[in-house]
Structures are given as structure tokens and as C-alpha cells.
C-alpha positions in Angstrom: 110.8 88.7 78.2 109.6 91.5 80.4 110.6 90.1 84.2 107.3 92.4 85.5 104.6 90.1 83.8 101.5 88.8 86.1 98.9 86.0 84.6 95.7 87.7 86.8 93.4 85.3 86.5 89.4 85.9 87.4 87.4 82.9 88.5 83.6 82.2 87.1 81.3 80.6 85.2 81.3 81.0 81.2 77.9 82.7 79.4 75.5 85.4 80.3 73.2 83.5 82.4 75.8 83.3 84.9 77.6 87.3 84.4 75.8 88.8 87.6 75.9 85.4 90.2 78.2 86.5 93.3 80.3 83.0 92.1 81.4 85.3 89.3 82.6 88.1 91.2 86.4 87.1 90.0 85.1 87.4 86.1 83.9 91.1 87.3 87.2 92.0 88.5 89.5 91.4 85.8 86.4 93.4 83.8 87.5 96.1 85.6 91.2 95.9 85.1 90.4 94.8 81.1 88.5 98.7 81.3 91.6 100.3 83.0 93.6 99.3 80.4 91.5 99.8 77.1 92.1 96.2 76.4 89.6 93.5 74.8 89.4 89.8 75.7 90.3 87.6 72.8 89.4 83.9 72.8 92.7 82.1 73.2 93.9 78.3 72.7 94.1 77.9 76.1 90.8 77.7 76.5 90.7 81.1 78.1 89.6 84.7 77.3 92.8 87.2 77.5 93.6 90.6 77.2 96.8 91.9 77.6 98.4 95.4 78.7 99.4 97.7 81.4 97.5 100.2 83.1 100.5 102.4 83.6 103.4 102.9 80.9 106.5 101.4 82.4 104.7 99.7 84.9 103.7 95.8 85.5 102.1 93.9 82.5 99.1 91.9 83.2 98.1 88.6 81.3 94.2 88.9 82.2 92.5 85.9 81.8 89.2 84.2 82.1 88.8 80.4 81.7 85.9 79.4 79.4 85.2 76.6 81.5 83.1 76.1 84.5 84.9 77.2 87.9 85.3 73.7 89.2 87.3 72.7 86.2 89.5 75.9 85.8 92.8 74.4 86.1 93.1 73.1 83.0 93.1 76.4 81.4 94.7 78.4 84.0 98.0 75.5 83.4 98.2 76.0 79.8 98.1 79.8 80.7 101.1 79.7 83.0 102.9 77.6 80.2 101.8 80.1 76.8 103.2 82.6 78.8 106.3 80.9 80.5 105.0 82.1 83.8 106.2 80.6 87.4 102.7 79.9 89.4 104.4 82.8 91.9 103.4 85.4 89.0 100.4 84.0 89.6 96.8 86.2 90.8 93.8 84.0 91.1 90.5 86.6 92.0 87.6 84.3 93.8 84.3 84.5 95.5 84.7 84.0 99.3 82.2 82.9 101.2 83.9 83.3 104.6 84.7 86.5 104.1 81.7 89.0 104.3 80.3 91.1 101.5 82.7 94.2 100.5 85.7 93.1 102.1 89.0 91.7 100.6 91.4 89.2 102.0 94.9 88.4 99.8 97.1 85.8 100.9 99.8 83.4 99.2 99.9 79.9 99.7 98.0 77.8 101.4 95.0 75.4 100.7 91.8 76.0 98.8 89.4 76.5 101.8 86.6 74.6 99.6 86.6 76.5 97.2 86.3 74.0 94.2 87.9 76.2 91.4 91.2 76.4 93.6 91.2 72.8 94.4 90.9 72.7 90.6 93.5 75.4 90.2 96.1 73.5 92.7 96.1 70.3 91.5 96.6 71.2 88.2 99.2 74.0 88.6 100.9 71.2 91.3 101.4 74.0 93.7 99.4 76.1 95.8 102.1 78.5 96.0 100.1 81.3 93.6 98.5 84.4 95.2 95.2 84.9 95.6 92.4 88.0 95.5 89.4 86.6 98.0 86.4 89.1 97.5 83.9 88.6 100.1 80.4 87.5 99.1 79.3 86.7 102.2 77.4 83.6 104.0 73.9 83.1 102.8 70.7 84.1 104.6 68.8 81.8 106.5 68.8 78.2 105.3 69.9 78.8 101.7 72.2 76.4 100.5 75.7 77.6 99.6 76.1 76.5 96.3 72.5 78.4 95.7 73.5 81.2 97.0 76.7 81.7 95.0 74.4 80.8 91.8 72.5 84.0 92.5 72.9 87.5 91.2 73.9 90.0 93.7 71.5 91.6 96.1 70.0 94.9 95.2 71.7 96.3 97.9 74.7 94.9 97.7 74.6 96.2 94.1 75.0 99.9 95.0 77.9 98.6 96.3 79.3 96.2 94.1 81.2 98.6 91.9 83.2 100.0 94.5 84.5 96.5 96.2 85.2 95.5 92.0 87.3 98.8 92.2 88.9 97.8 95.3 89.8 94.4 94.0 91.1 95.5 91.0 93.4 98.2 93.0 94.3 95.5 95.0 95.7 93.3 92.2 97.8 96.7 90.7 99.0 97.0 94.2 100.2 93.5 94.6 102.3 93.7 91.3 104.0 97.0 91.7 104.7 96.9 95.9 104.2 92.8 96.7 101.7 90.6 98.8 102.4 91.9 102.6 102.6 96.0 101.1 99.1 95.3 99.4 97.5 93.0 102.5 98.4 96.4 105.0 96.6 98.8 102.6 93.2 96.4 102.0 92.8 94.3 105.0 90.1 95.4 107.1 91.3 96.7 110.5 90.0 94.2 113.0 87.4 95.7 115.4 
């Protein structure tokens, strides 16, 4: 087995009323890898969507993956994943919706705990680690009194839609960049520079 293999796997809610909510944003990003490597998602038995490939010959192959369950129960699918594949959680890239983080910026850390975000508690407790890395794309707090778990329900902004494509882009560079140069490389090229 090729020792370069990643599972990426993109967090979100299953069906087309959901595709365009912020909570989705993970779905989005493995979209965007899926495109840069002319692959397809196939329905799989571990209750997932996968395509498989690399975006450049000889370099890192990517498991993409998107569970066809609800976010707060994705760690059912993302376990079996790891298993098919014979994959150590550390080969692991979880993309998520942030809400602490705000809109078009990224934050990628390993480790650590799941900051209430339900499909990582999911995620841990099923994987029995939290030791997988993870893509945070920031969404942003919500306006005014708006509940969280409305706002992440919601399509994205029109203005934050001009935008949209080019954080997805970022994201998905930041996954590629993760796999071929490791965590602390990829975290000095996207992290903001604090003001």
C-alpha cells in the first residue's frame, strides 16, 4: 500500500436542501479537491460518498470522503472509512465549519478537543482519538441575536458569496499542502498574520 495515502474527509449535511448552508462548508471543500482531480463521488458501504485520486502524478493520494449522514453523527462513517482503507486516524483530514473563526480565514491544527463542534465530538469518540488533523474554515459568529445553530443552517451571504470560492480554494490548497510539506509547513503559509 502506497505509505502517502490521506482519508480528507468534508463535514456536512446529506441532500440538496442543505448544499449552500455555511454548516456545509467542509462538503464544499472536498468539491473542490473532487474537481482538481477529475474524480467522481461514488456511494460507498461505509456510508460515505468517495472519490479517489491525486491531483499531482507521483504525489499524495487522497481518499475524499463525504458521510451520508447528518454532521452530528459522522463518526460512524468516518471509522469504517479509516478501517476500508487501513488508515491510522494521523492520516486523517477532517474540513469543518468554524464558528470562532471569522468568515474567509483558515485555522489547521492537530489534536485537541472538539470546541463544540458536534460532528467532531462525533468524529472523536468514535475514531477514540482526537489525534486527527483538522481544516477549520471560518464562517463566522452570527449577526445580532441569531441563534447559532440557525445561522450555520443558512446559505451563505450574498456577499460572502463573491467570496466563497476563493476561501474553498484556499481550503482545498491547504489540505494539498498539509499532505505533501506536514501540519506546522501548511499552518505558516495559511494562518492569518495577527494584527
Amino acid at each position: 500500500m502506497d505509505s502517502n495515502n490521506w482519508l480528507i474527509v468534508g463535514l456536512g449535511n446529506p441532500g440538496p436542501d442543505y448544499a449552500g448552508n455555511r454548516h456545509n462548508v467542509g462538503n464544499m471543500v472536498v468539491d473542490e479537491l473532487a474537481r482538481r482531480m477529475s474524480a467522481t463521488f461514488k456511494s460507498q458501504k461505509t456510508n460515505a460518498r468517495v472519490a479517489e485520486g491525486r491531483i499531482l502524478a507521483g504525489g499524495p493520494k487522497f481518499t475524499l470522503a463525504k458521510p451520508n449522514t447528518y454532521m452530528n453523527v459522522s463518526g460512524g462513517p468516518v471509522a469504517a472509512l479509516l478501517r476500508f482503507y487501513k488508515l491510522d486516524p494521523s492520516r486523517l483530514i477532517v474540513v469543518h465549519d468554524d464558528l470562532d473563526i471569522p468568515f474567509d480565514q483558515l485555522r489547521l491544527k492537530a489534536g485537541g478537543g472538539h470546541g463544540g463542534q458536534n460532528g467532531l465530538r462525533d468524529i472523536i469518540k468514535a475514531v477514540g482519538t482526537p489525534d486527527f488533523t483538522r481544516v477549520r474554515v471560518g464562517i463566522g459568529r452570527p449577526p445580532g441575536r441569531q441563534s447559532p445553530a440557525d445561522y450555520v443552517l443558512h446559505d451563505f451571504a450574498t456577499t460572502e458569496r463573491a467570496v466563497l470560492p476563493n476561501l474553498l480554494s484556499d481550503a482545498a490548497d491547504a489540505v494539498e499542502h498539509i499532505a505533501a510539506d506536514g501540519l506546522q509547513a501548511a499552518q505558516q503559509k495559511f494562518h492569518a498574520p495577527s494584527a
